[in-house]
C-alpha positions as CSV (number, residue, x, y, z in Angstrom):
1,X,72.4,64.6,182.8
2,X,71.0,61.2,182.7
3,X,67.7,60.4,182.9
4,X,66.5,57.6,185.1
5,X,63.3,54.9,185.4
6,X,63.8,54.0,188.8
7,X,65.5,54.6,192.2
8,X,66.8,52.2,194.5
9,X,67.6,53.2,198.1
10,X,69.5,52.0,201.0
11,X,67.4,51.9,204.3
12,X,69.7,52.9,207.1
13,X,71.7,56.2,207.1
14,X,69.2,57.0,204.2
15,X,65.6,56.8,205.1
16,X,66.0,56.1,208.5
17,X,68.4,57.2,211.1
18,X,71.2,54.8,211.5
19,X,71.6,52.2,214.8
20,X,74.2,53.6,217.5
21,X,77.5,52.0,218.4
22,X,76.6,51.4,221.4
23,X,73.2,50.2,221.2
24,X,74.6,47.5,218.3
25,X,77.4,47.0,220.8
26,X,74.6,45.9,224.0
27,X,72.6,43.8,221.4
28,X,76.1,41.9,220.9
29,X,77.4,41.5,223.9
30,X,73.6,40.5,225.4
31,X,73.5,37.8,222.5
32,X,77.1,36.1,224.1
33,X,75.2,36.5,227.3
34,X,72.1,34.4,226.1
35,X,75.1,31.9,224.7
36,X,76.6,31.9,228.2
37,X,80.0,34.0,227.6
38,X,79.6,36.3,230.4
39,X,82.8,38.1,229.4
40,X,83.5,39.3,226.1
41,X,86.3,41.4,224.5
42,X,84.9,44.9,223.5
43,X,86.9,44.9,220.2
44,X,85.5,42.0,219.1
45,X,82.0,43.3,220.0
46,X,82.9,45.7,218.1
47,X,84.5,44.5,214.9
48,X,81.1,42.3,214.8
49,X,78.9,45.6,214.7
50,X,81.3,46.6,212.4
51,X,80.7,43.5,209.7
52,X,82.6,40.6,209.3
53,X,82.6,37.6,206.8
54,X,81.0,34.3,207.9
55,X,84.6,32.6,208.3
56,X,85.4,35.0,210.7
57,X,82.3,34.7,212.8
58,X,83.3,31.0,212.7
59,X,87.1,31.7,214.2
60,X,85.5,34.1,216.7
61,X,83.0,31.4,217.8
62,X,85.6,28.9,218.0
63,X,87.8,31.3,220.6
64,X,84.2,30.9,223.0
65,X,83.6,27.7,222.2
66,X,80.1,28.3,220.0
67,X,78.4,26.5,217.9
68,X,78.7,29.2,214.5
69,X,75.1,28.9,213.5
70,X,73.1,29.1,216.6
71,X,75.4,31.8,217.8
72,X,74.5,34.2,214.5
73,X,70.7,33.3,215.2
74,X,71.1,34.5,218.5
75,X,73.1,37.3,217.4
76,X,70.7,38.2,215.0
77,X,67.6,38.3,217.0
78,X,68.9,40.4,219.6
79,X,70.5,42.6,217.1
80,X,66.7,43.1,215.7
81,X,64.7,43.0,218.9
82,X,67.0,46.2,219.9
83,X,66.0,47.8,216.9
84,X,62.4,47.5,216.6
85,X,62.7,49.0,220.6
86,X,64.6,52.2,219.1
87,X,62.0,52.4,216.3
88,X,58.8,52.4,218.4
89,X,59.9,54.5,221.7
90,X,61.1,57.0,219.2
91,X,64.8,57.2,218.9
92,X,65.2,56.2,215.1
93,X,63.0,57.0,213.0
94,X,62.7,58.3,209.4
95,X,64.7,61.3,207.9
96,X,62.5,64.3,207.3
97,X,63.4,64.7,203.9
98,X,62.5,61.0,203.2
99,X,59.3,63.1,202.0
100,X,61.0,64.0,198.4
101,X,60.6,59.9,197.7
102,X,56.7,60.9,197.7
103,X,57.4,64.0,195.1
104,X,58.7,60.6,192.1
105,X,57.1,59.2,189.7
106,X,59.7,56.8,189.2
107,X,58.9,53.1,190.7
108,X,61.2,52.8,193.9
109,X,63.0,49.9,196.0
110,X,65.1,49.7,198.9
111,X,68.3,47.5,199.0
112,X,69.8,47.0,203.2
113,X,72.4,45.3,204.6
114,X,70.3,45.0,207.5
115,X,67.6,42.2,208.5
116,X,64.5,41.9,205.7
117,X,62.6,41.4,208.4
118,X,63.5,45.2,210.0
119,X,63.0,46.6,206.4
120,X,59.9,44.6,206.6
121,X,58.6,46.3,210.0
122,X,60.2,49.8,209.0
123,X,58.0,49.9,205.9
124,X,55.0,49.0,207.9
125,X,55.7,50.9,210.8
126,X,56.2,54.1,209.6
127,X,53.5,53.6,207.1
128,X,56.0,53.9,203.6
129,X,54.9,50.1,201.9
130,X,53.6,52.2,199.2
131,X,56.5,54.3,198.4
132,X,58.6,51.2,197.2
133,X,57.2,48.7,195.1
134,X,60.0,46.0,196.0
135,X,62.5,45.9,199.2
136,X,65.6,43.1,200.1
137,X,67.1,43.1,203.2
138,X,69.2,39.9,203.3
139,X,68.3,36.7,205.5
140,X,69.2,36.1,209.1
141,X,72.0,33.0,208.2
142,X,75.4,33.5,208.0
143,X,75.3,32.5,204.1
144,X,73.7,35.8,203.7
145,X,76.9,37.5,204.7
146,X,78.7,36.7,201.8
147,X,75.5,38.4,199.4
148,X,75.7,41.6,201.3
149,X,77.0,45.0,199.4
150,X,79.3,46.0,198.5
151,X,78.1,42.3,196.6
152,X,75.4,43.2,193.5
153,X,73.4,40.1,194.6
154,X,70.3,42.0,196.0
155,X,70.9,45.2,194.0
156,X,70.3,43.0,190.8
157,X,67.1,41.6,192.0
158,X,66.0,44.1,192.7
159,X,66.6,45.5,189.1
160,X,64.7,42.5,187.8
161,X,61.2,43.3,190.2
162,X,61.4,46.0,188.7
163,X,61.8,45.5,185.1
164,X,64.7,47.9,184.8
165,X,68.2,47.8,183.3
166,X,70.9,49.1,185.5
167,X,72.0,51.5,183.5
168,X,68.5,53.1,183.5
169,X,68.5,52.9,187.6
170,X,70.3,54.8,190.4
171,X,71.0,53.4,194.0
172,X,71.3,55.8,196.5
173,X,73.2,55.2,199.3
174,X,75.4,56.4,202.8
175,X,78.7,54.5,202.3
176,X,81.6,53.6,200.1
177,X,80.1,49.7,199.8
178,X,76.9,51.2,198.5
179,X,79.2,52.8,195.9
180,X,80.6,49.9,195.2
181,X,77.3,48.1,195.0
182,X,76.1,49.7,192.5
183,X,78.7,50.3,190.4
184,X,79.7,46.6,190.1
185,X,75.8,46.0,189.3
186,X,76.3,48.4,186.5
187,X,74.3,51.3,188.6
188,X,74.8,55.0,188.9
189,X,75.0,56.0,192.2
190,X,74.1,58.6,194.8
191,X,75.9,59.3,198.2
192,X,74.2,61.2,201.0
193,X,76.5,63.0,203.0
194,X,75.0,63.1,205.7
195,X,76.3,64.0,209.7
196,X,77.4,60.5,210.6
197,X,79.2,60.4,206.9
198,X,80.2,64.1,206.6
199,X,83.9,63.0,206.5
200,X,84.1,59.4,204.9
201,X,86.7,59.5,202.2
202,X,84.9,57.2,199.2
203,X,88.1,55.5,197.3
204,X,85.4,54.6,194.3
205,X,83.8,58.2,193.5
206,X,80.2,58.3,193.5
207,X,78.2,59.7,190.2
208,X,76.8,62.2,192.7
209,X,76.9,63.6,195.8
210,X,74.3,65.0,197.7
211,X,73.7,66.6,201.4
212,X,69.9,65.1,201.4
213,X,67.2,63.2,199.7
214,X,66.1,66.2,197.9
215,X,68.5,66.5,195.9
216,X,67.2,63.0,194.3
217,X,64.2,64.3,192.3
218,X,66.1,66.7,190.2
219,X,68.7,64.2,189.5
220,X,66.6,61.6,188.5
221,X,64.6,63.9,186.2
């Protein structure tokens, strides 16, 4: 078994309970609202909950007439502003077994797809700044889209704050782009199986699989 110097985490579906569909899907459909579409189709709502590339949030905005950047702000904020609510009246929260991250010696990050700015206030909130010693989330802009995972872009960053080679690391994640992620930054990986991805079929095989995060300390030891 390989050794490892440090262990890189993704946030949602990981440390913290993941957003509902149908929260994500009210923050959507209120940001068209704030943008004055009163009506919008539900599979679009849902395809951007979902994840889509900037060019398609461009030919979506286009169908209603949008201006593409101020639209994404919008969408952004809303988005955010619905989960900080489910954060402090107690509907997501952390993971109990996000306490095995406390039992490693190794130096720890976290890599999201989601805002900075929520890893930012998740950290704080929660009280777990010093558990990781560097986070990315990635900007609110729709350039940011294309630097998501399964992209290295933030993995690799993170790599360099902490003065680690990625062979020597091991992202741990809760789907197939955090696989990919890692393996195209040159990472081992870990994927969680938890409820919401009990049955996800990876096409990219994973170095491990676990059922929790404490499975992480032996592996990484």
């Amino acid at each position: 078994m390989t050794a490892y110097d440090a262990v890189i985490f993704d946030s949602d579906g990981v440390l913290v309970h993941p957003p509902t569909d149908d929260v994500q899907a009210e923050a959507t459909t209120a940001a068209f609202e704030a943008m004055g579409v009163e009506t919008v189709d539900r599979a679009i709502v849902d395809e951007l909950c979902d994840g889509v590339p900037a060019e398609r949030v461009r030919e979506l905005c286009r169908r209603y007439d949008l201006e593409p950047e101020p639209f994404w702000r919008t969408w952004e904020d809303h988005d955010e502003r619905s989960q900080f609510h489910r954060f402090r009246d107690g509907t997501r929260g952390p993971y109990d077994d996000i306490e095995a991250v406390e039992t490693l010696d190794h130096p720890c990050g976290i890599v999201s797809n989601n805002h900075h700015t929520t890893i930012e206030f998740v950290l704080e909130y929660f009280d777990l700044e010093h558990l990781f010693e560097t986070y990315y989330g990635r900007e609110k802009t729709l350039e940011s889209l294309a630097l998501q995972k399964p992209n290295g872009h933030y993995l690799e960053r993170a790599l360099a704050d902490l003065d680690v080679e990625a062979d020597r690391a091991l992202y741990v994640g809760d789907s197939e782009s955090d696989v990919l992620a890692a393996h195209r930054a040159g990472m081992d990986s870990v994927f969680v199986r938890r409820d919401h991805c009990r049955d996800v079929e990876l096409s990219e095989g994973a170095t491990y699989e676990v059922a929790g995060l404490d499975a992480i300390p032996q592996i990484v030891r």
